[in-house]
C-alpha positions in Angstrom: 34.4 139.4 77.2 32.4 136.1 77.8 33.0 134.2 81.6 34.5 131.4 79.4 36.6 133.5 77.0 37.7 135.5 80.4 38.9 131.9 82.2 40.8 131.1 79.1 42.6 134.2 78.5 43.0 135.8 82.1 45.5 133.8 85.1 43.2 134.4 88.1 45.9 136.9 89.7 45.5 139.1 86.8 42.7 141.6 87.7 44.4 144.5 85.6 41.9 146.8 83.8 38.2 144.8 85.2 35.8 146.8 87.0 36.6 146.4 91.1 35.9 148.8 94.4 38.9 150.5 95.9 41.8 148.3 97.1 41.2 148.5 101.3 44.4 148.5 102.8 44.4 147.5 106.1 47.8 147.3 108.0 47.8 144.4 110.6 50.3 142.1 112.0 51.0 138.8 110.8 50.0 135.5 112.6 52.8 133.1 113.8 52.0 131.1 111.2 51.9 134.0 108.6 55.4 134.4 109.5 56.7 130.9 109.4 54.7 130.4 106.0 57.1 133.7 104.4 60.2 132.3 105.9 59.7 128.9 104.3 59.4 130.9 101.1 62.9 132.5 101.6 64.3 129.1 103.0 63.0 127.1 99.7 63.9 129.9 97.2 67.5 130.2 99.4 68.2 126.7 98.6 66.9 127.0 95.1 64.1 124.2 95.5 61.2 126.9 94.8 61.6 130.6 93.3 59.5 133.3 93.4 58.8 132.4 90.0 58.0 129.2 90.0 56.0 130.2 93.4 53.7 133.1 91.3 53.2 130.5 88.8 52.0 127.6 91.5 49.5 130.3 92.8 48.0 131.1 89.4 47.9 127.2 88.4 45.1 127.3 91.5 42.8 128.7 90.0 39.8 131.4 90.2 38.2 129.2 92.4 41.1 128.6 94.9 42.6 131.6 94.3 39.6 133.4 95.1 38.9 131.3 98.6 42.1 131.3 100.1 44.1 133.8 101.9 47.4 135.2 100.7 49.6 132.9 102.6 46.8 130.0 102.4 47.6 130.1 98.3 51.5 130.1 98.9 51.4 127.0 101.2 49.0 125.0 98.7 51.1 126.2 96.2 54.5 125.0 97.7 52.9 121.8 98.1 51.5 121.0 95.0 55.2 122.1 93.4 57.2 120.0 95.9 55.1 116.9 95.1 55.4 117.8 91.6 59.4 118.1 92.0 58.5 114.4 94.2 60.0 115.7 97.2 57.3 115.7 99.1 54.9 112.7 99.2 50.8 113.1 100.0 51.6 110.5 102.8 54.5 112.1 103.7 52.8 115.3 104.7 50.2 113.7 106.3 51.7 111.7 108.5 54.1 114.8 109.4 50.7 117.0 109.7 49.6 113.8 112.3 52.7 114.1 114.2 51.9 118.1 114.6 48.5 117.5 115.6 49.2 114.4 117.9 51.7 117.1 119.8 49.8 119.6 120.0 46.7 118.0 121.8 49.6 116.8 124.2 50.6 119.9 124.8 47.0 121.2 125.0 46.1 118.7 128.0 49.2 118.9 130.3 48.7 120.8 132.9 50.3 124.5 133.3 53.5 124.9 134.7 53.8 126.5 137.8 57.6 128.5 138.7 58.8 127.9 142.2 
């Protein structure tokens, strides 16, 4: 099958039956931010704003490229946000001015001094 032909006619998720090395599985634990990322998945798909449908589909609508440079819960938050602008509710200045906020705090935090107990 061509690379072009192989684009067209293969989502990038769908590795079925093509040449590959053994899957590696490697247990480790999940960052903090691992774990918020999956509980945002079962907090949107709870209050029916994003399924695990529409969420597989958002992944797939990445890309080879993407799909292929991001890490498993790097694709789900890209995804989310490309589907909650697309639902518009989420705005591009919206979540940058939220992701300002974050970053503003966090350097606060990050320069006072540590706390000491008496």
């Amino acid at each position: 099958m061509s690379d072009t032909r192989q684009l067209v006619e293969r989502l990038p998720t769908d590795m079925g039956g093509q040449p590959a090395d053994a899957i590696q599985r490697i247990e480790h634990a999940m960052a903090p931010w691992e774990k918020r990322c999956h509980a945002l998945a079962d907090v949107l798909d709870f209050h029916k704003i994003i399924n695990t449908e529409e969420k597989r589909c958002g992944v797939e609508a990445l890309g080879t490229e993407m799909v292929n440079k991001l890490s498993y819960y790097e694709r789900w938050i890209v995804a989310f946000v490309n589907i909650l602008f697309r639902k518009e509710i989420l705005t591009p200045t919206e979540l940058a001015l939220k992701m300002q906020e974050v970053e503003t705090a966090r350097r606060q935090h990050e320069s006072e001094p540590p706390r000491t107990h008496v």
